[in-house]
PyMOL Python script that loads the backbone (N, CA, C, O; Angstrom):
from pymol import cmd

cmd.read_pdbstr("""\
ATOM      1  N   UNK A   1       0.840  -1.190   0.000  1.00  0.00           N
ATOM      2  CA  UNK A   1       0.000   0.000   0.000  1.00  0.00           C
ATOM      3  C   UNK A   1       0.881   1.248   0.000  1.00  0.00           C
ATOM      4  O   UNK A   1       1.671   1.364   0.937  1.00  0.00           O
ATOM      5  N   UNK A   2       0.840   2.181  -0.925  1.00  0.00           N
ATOM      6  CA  UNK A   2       1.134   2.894  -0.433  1.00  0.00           C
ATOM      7  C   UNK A   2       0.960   4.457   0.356  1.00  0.00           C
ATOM      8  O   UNK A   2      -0.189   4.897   0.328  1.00  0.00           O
ATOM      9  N   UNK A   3       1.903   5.236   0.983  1.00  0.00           N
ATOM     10  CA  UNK A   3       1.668   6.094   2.206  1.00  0.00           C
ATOM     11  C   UNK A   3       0.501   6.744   2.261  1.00  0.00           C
ATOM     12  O   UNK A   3       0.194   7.050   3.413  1.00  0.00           O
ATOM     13  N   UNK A   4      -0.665   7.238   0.998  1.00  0.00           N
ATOM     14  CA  UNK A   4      -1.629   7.938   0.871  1.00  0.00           C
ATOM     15  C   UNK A   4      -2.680   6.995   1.291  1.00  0.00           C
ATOM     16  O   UNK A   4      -3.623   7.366   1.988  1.00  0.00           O
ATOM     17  N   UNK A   5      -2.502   5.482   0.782  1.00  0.00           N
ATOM     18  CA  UNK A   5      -3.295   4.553   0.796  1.00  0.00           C
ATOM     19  C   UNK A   5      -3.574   4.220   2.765  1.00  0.00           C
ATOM     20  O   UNK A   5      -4.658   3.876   3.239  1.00  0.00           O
ATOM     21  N   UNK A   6      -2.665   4.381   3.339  1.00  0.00           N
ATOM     22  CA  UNK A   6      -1.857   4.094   4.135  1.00  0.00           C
ATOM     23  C   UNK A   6      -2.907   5.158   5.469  1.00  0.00           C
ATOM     24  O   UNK A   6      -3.540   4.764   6.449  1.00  0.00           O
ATOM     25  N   UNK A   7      -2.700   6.523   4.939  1.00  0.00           N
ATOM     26  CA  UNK A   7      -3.384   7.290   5.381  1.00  0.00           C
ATOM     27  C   UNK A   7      -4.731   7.495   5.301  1.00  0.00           C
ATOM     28  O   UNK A   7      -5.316   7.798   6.342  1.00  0.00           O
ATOM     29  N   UNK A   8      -5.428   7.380   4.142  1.00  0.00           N
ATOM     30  CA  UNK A   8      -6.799   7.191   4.260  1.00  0.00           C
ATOM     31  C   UNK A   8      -7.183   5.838   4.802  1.00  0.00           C
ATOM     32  O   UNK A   8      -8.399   5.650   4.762  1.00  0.00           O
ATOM     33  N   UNK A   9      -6.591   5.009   5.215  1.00  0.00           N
ATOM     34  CA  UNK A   9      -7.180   3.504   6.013  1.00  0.00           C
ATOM     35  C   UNK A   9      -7.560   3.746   7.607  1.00  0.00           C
ATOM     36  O   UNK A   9      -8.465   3.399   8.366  1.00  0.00           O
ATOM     37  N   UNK A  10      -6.408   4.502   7.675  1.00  0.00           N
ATOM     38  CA  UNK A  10      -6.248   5.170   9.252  1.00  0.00           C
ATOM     39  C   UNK A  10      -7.536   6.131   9.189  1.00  0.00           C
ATOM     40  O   UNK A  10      -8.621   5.806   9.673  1.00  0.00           O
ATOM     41  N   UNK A  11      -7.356   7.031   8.708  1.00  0.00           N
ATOM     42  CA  UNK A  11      -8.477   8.087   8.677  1.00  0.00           C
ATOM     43  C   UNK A  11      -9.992   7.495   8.721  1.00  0.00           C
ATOM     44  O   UNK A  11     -10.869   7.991   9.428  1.00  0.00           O
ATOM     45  N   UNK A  12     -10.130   6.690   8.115  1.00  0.00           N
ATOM     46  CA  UNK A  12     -11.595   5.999   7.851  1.00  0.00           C
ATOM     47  C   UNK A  12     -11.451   4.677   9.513  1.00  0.00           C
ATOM     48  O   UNK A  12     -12.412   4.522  10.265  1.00  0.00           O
ATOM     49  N   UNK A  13     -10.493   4.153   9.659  1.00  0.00           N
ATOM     50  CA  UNK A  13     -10.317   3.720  10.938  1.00  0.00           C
ATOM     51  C   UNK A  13     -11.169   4.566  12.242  1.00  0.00           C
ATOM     52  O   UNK A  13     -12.282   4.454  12.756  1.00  0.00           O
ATOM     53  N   UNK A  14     -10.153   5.326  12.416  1.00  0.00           N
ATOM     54  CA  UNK A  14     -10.289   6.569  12.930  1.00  0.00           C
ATOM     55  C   UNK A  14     -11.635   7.175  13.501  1.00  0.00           C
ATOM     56  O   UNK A  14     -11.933   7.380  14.677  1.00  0.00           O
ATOM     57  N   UNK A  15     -12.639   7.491  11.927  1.00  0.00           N
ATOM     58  CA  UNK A  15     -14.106   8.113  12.061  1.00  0.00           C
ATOM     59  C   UNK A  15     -14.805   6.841  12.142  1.00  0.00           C
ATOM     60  O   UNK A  15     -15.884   7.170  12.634  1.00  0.00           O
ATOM     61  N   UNK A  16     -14.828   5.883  11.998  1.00  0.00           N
ATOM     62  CA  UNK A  16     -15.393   4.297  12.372  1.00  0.00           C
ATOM     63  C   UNK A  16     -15.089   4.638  14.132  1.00  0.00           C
ATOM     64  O   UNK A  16     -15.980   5.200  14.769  1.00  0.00           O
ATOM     65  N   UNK A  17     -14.043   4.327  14.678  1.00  0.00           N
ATOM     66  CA  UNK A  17     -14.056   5.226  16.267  1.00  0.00           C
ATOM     67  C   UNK A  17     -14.759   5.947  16.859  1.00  0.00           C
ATOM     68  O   UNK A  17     -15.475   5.720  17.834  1.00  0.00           O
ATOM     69  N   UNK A  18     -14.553   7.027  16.187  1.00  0.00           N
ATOM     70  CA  UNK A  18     -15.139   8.135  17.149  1.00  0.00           C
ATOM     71  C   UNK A  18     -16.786   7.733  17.017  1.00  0.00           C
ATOM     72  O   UNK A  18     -17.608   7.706  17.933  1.00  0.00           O
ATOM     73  N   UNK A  19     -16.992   7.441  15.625  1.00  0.00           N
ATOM     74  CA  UNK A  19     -18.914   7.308  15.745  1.00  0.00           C
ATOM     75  C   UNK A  19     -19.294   6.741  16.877  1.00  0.00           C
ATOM     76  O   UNK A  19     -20.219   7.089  17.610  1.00  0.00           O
ATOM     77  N   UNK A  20     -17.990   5.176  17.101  1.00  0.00           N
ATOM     78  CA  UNK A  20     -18.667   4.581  18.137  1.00  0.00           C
ATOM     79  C   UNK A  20     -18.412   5.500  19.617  1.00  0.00           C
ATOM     80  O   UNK A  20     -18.978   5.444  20.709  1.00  0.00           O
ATOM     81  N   UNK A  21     -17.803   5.965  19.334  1.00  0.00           N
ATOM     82  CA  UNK A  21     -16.980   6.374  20.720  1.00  0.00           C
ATOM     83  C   UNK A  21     -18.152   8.242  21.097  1.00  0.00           C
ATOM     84  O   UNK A  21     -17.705   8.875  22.055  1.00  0.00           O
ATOM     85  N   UNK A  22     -19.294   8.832  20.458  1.00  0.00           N
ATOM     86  CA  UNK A  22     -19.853   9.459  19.874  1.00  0.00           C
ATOM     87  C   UNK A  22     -21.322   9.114  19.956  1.00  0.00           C
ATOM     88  O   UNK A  22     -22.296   9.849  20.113  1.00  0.00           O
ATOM     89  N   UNK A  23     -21.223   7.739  19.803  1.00  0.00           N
ATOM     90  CA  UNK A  23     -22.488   7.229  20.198  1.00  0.00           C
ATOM     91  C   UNK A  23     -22.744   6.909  21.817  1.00  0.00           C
ATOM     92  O   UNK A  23     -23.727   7.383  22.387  1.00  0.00           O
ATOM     93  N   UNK A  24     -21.875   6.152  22.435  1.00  0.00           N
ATOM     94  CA  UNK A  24     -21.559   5.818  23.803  1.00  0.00           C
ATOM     95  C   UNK A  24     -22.006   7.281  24.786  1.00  0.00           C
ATOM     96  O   UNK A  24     -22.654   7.402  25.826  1.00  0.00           O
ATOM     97  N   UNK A  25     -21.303   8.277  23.872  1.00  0.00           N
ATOM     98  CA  UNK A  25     -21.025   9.125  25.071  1.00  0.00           C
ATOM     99  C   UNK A  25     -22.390  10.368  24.959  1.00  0.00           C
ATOM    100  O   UNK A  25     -22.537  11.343  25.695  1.00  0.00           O
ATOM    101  N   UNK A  26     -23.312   9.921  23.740  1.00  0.00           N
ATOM    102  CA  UNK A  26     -24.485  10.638  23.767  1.00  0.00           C
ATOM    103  C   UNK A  26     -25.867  10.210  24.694  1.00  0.00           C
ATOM    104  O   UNK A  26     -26.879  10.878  24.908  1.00  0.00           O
ATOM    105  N   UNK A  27     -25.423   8.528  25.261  1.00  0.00           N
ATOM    106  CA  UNK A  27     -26.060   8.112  25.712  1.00  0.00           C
ATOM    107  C   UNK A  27     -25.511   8.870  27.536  1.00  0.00           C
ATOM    108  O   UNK A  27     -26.234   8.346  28.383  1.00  0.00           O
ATOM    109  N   UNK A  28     -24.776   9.598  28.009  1.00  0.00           N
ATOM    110  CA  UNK A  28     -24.481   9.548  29.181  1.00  0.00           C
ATOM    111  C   UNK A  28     -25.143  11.237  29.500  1.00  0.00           C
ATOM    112  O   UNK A  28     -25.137  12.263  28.821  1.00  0.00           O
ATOM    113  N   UNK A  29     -25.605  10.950  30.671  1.00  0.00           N
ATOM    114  CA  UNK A  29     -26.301  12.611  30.486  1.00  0.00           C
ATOM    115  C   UNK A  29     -26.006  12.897  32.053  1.00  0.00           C
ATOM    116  O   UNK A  29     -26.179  14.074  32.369  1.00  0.00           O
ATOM    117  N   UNK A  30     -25.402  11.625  33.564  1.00  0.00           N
ATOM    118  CA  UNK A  30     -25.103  12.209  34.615  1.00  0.00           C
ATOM    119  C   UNK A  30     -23.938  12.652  34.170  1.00  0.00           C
ATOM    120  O   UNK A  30     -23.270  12.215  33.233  1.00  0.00           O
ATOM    121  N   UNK A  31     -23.637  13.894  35.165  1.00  0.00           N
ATOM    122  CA  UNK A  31     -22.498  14.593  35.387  1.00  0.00           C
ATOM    123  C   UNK A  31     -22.109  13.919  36.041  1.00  0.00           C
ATOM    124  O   UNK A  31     -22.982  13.197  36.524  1.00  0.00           O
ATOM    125  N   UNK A  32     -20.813  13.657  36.487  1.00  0.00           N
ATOM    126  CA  UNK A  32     -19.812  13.107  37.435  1.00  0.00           C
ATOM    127  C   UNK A  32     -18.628  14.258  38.452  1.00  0.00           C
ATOM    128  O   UNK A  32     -18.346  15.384  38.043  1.00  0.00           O
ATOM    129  N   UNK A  33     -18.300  13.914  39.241  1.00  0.00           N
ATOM    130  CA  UNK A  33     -16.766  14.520  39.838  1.00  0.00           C
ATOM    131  C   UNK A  33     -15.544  14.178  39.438  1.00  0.00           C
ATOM    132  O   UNK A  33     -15.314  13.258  38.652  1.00  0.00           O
ATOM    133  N   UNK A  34     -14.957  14.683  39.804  1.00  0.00           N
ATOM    134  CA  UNK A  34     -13.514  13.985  39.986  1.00  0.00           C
ATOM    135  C   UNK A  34     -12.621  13.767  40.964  1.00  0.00           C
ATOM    136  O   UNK A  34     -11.688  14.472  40.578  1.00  0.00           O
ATOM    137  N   UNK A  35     -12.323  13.345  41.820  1.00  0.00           N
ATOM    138  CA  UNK A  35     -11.196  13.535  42.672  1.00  0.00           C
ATOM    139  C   UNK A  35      -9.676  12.968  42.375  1.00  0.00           C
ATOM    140  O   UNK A  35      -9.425  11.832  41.971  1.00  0.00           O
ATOM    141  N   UNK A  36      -8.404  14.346  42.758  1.00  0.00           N
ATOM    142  CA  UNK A  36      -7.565  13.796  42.037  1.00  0.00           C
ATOM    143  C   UNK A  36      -6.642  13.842  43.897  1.00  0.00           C
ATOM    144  O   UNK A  36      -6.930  14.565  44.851  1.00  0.00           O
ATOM    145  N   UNK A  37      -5.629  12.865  43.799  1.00  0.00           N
ATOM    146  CA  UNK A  37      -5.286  12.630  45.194  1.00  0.00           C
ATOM    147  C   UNK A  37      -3.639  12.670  44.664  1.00  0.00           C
ATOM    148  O   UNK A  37      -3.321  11.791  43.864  1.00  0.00           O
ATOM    149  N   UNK A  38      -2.498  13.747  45.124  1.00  0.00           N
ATOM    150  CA  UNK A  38      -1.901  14.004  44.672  1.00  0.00           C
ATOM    151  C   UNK A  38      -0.752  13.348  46.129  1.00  0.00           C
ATOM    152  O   UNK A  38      -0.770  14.051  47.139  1.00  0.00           O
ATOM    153  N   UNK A  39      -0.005  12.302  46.155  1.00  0.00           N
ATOM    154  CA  UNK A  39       0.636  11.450  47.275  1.00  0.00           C
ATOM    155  C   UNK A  39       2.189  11.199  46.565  1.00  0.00           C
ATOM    156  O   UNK A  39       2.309  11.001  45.356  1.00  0.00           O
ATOM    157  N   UNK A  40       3.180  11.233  47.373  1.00  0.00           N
ATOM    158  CA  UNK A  40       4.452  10.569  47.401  1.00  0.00           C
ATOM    159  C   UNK A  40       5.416  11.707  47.820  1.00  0.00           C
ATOM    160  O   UNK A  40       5.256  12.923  47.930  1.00  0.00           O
ATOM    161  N   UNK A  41       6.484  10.876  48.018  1.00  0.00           N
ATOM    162  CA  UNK A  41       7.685  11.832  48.125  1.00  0.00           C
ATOM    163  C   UNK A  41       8.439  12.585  47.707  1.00  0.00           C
ATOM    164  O   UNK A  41       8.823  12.032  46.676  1.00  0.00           O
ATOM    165  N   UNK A  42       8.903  13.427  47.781  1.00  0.00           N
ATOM    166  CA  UNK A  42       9.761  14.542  47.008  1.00  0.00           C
ATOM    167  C   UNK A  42       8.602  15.646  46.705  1.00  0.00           C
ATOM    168  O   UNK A  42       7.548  15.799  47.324  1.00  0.00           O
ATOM    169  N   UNK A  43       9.053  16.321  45.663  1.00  0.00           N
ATOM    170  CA  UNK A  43       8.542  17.520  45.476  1.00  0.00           C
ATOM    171  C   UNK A  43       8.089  17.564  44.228  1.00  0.00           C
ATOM    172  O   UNK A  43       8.589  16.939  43.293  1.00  0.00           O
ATOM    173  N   UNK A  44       6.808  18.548  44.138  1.00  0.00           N
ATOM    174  CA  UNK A  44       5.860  18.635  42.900  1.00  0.00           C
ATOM    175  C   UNK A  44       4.764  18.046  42.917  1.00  0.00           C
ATOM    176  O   UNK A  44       4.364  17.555  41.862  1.00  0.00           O
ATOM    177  N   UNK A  45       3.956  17.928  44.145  1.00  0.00           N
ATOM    178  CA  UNK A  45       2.808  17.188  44.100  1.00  0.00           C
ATOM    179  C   UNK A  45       1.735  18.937  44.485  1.00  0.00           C
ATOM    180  O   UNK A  45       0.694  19.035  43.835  1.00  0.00           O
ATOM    181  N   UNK A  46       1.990  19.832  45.233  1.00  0.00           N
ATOM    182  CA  UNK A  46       1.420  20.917  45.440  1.00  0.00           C
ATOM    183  C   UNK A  46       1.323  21.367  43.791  1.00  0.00           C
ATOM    184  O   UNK A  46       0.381  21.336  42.998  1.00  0.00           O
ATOM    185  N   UNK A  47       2.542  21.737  43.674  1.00  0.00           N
ATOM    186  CA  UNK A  47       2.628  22.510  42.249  1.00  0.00           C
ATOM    187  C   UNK A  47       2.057  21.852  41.190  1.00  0.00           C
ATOM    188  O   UNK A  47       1.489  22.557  40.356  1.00  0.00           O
ATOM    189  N   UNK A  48       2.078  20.496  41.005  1.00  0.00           N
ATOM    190  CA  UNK A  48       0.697  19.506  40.251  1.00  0.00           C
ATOM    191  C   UNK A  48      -0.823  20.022  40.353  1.00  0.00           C
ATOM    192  O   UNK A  48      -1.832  20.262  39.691  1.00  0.00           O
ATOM    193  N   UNK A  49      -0.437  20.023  41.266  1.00  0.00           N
ATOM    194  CA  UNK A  49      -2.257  20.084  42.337  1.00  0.00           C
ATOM    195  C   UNK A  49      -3.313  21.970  41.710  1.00  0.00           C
ATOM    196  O   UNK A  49      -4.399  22.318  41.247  1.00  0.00           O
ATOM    197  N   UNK A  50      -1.886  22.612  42.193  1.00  0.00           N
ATOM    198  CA  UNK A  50      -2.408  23.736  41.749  1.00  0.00           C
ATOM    199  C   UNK A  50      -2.909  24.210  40.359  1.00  0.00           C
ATOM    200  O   UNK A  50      -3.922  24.753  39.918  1.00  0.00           O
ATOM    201  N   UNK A  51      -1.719  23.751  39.869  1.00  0.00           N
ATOM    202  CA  UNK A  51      -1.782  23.669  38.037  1.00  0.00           C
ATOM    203  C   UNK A  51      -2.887  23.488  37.682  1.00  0.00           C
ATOM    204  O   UNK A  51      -3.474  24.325  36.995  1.00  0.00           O
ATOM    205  N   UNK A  52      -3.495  22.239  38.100  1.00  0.00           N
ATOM    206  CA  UNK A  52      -4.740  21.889  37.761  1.00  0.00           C
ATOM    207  C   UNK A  52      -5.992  22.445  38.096  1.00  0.00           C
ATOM    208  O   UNK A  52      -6.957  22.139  37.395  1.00  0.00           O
ATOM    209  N   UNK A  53      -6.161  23.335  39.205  1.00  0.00           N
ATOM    210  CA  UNK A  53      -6.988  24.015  39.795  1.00  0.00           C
ATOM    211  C   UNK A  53      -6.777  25.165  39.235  1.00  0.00           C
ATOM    212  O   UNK A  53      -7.815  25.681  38.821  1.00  0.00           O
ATOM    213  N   UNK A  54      -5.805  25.779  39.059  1.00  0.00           N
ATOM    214  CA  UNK A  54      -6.020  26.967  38.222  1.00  0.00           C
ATOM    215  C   UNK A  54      -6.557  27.082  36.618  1.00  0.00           C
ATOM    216  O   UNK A  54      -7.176  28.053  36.182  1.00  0.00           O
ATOM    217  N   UNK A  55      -6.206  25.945  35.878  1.00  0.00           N
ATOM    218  CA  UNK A  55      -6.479  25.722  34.822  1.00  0.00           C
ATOM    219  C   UNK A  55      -8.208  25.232  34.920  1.00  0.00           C
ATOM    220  O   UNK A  55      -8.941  25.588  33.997  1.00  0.00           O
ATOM    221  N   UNK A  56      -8.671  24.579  35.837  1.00  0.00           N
ATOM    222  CA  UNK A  56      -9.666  24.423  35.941  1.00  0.00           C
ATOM    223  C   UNK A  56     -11.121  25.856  36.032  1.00  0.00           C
ATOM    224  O   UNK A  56     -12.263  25.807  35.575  1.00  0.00           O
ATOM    225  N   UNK A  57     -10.616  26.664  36.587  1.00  0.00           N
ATOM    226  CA  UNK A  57     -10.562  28.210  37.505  1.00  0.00           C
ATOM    227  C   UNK A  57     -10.836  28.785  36.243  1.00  0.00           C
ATOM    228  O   UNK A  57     -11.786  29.558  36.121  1.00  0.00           O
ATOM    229  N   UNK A  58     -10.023  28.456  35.184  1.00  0.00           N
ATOM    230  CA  UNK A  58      -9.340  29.318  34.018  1.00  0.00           C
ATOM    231  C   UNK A  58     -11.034  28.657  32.857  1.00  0.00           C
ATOM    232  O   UNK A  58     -11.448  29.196  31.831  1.00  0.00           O
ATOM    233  N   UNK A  59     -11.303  28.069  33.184  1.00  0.00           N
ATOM    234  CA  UNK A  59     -12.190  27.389  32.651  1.00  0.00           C
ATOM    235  C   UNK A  59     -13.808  27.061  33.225  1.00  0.00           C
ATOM    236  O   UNK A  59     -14.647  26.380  32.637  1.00  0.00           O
ATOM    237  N   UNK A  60     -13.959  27.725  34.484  1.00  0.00           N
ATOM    238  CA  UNK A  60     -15.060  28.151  34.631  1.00  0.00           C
ATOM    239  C   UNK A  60     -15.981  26.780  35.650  1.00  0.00           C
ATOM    240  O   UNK A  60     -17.171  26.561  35.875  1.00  0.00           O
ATOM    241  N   UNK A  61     -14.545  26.033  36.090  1.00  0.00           N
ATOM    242  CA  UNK A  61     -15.260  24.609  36.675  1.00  0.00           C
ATOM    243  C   UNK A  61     -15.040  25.018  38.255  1.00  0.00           C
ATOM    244  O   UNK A  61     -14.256  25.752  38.857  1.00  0.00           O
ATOM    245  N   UNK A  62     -16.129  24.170  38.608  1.00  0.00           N
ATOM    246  CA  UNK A  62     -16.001  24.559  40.193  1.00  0.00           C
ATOM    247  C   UNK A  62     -14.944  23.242  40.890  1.00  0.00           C
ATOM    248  O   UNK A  62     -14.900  22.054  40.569  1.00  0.00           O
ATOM    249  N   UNK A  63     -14.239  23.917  41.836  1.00  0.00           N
ATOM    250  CA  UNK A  63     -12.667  23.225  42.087  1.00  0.00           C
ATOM    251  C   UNK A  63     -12.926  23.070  43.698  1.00  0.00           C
ATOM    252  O   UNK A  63     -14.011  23.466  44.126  1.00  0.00           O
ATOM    253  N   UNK A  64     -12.051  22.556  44.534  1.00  0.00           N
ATOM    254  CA  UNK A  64     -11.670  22.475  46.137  1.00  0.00           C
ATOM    255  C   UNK A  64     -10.859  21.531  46.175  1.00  0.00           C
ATOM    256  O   UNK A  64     -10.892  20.432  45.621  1.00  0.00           O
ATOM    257  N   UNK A  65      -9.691  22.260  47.247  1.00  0.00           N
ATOM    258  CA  UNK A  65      -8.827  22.122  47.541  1.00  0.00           C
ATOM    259  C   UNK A  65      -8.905  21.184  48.778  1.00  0.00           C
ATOM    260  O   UNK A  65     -10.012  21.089  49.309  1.00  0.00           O
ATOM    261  N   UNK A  66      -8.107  20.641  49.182  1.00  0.00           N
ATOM    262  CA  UNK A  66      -7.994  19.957  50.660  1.00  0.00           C
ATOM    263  C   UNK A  66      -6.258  19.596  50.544  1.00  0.00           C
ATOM    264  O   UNK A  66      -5.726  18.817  49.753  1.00  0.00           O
ATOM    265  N   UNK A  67      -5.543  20.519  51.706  1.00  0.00           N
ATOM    266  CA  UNK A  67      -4.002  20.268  51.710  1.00  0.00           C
ATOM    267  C   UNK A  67      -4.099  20.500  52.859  1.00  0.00           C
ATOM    268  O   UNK A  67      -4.558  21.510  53.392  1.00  0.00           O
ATOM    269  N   UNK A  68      -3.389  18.965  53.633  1.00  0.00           N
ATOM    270  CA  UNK A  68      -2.953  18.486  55.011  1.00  0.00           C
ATOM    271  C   UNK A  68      -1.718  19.250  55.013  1.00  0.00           C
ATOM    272  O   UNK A  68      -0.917  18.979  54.118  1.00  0.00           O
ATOM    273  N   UNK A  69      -1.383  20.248  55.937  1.00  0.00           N
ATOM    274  CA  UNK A  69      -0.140  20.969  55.913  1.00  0.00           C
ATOM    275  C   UNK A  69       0.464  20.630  57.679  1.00  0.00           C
ATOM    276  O   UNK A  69      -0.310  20.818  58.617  1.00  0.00           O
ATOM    277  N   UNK A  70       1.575  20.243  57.861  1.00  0.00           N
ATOM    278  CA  UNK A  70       2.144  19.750  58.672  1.00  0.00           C
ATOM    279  C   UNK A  70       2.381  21.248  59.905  1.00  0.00           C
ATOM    280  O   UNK A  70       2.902  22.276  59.472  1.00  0.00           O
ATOM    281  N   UNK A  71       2.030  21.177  61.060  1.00  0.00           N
ATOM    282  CA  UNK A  71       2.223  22.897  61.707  1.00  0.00           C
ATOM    283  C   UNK A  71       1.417  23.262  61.552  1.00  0.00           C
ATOM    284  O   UNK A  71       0.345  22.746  61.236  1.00  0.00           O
ATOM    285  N   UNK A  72       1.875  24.852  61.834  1.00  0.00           N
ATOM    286  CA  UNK A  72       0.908  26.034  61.762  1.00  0.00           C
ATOM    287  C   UNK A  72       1.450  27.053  61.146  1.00  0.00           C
ATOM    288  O   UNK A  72       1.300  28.186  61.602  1.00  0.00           O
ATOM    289  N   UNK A  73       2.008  26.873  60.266  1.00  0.00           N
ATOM    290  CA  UNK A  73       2.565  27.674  59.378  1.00  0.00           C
ATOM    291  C   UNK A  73       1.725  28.155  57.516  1.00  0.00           C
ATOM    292  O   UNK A  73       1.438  27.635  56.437  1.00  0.00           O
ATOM    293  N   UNK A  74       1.688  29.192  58.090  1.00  0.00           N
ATOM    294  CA  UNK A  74       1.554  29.832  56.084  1.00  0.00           C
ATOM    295  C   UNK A  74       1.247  29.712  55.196  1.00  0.00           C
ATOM    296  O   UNK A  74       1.526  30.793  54.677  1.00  0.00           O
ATOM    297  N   UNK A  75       0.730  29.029  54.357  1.00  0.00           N
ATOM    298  CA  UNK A  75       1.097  28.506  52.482  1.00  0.00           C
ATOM    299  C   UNK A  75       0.950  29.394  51.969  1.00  0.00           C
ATOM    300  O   UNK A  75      -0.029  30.113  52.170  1.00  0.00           O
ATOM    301  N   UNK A  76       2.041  29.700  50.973  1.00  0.00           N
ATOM    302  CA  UNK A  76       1.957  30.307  49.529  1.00  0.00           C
ATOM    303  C   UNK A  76       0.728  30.336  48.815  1.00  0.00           C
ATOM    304  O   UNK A  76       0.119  31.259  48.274  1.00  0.00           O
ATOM    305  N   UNK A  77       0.492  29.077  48.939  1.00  0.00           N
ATOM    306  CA  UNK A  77      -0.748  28.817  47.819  1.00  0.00           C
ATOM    307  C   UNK A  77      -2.247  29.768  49.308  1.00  0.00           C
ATOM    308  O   UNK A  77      -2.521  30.968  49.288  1.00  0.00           O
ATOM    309  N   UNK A  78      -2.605  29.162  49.899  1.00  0.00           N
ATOM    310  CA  UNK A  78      -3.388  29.786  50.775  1.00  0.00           C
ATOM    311  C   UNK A  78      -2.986  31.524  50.719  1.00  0.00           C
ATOM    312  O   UNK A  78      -3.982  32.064  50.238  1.00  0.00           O
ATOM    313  N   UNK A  79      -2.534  31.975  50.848  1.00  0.00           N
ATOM    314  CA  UNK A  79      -2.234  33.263  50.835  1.00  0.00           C
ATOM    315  C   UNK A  79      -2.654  33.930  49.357  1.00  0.00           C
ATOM    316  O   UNK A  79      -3.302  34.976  49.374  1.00  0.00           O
ATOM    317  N   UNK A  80      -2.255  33.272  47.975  1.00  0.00           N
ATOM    318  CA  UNK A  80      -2.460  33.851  47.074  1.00  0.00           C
ATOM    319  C   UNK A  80      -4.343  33.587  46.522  1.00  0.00           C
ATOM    320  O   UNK A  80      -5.098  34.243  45.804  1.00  0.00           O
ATOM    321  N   UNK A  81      -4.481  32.382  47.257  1.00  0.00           N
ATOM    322  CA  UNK A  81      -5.934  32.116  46.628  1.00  0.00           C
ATOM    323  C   UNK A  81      -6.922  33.042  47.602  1.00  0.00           C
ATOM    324  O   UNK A  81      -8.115  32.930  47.318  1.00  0.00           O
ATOM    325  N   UNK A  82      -6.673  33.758  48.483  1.00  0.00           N
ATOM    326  CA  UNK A  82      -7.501  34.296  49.723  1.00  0.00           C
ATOM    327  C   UNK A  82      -7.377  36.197  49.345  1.00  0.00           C
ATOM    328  O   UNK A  82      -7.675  37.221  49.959  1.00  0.00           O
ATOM    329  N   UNK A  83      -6.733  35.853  47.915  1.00  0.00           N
ATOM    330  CA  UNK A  83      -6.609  37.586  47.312  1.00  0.00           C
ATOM    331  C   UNK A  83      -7.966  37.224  46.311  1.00  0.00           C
ATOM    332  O   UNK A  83      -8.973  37.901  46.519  1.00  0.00           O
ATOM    333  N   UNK A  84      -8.008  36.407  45.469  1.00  0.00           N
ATOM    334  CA  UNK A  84      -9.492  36.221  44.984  1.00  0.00           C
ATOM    335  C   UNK A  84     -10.799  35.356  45.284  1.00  0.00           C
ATOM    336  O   UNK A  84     -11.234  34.358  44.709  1.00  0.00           O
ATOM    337  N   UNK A  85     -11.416  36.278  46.688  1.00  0.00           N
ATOM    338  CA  UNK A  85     -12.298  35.661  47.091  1.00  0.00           C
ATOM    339  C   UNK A  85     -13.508  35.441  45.899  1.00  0.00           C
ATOM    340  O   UNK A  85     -14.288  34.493  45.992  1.00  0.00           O
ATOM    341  N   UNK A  86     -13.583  36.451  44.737  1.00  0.00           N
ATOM    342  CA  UNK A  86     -14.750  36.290  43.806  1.00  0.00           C
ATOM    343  C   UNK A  86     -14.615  34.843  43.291  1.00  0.00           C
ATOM    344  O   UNK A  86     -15.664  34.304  42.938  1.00  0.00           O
ATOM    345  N   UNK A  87     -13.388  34.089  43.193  1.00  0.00           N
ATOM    346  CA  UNK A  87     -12.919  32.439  42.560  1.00  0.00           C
ATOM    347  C   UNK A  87     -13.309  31.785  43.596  1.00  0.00           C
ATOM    348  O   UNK A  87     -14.333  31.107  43.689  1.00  0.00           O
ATOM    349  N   UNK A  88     -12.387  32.001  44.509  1.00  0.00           N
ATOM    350  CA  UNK A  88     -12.046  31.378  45.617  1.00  0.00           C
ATOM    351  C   UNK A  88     -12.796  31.616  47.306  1.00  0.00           C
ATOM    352  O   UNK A  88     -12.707  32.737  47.807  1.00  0.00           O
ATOM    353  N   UNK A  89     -13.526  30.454  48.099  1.00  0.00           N
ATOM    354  CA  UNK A  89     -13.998  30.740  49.360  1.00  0.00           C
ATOM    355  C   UNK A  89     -13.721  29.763  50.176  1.00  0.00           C
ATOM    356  O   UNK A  89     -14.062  29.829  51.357  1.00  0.00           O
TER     357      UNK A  89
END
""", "prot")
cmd.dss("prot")
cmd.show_as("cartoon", "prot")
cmd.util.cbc("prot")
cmd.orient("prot")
């Protein structure tokens, strides 16, 4: 076959997919949640966490936070989200 041939097989593959995949998902009409649980060691699980909540924010979805913070100390993140109470409560 060649590469054009190659490409329209895929392509027609492809929209054979999604119909089904199109059909499935016209049948679903609950909304769902999500919970995402951000765990392990080292560093970059906050800065994960946030990313996603802001981008979420950025997009008009309703978000909450829950961060077990060790002490009684501060967060960055708490401090900057408590400047936009109109997003954020």
């Amino acid at each position: 076959m060649t590469p054009e041939q190659l490409d329209a097989r895929h392509a027609e593959k492809m929209k054979k997919k999604k119909a089904a995949r199109d059909k499935i998902l016209a049948t679903k009409t609950k909304e769902k949640g999500l919970i995402i649980v951000h765990t392990g060691k080292g560093k970059g699980k906050s800065t994960a966490a946030f990313g996603m909540i802001f981008r979420a924010i950025g997009h008009g979805q309703k978000t909450a936070v829950i961060q077990f913070v060790k002490g009684a100390w501060e967060t960055g993140e708490r401090t900057i989200l408590e400047n936009y109470p109109d997003l954020c409560t």
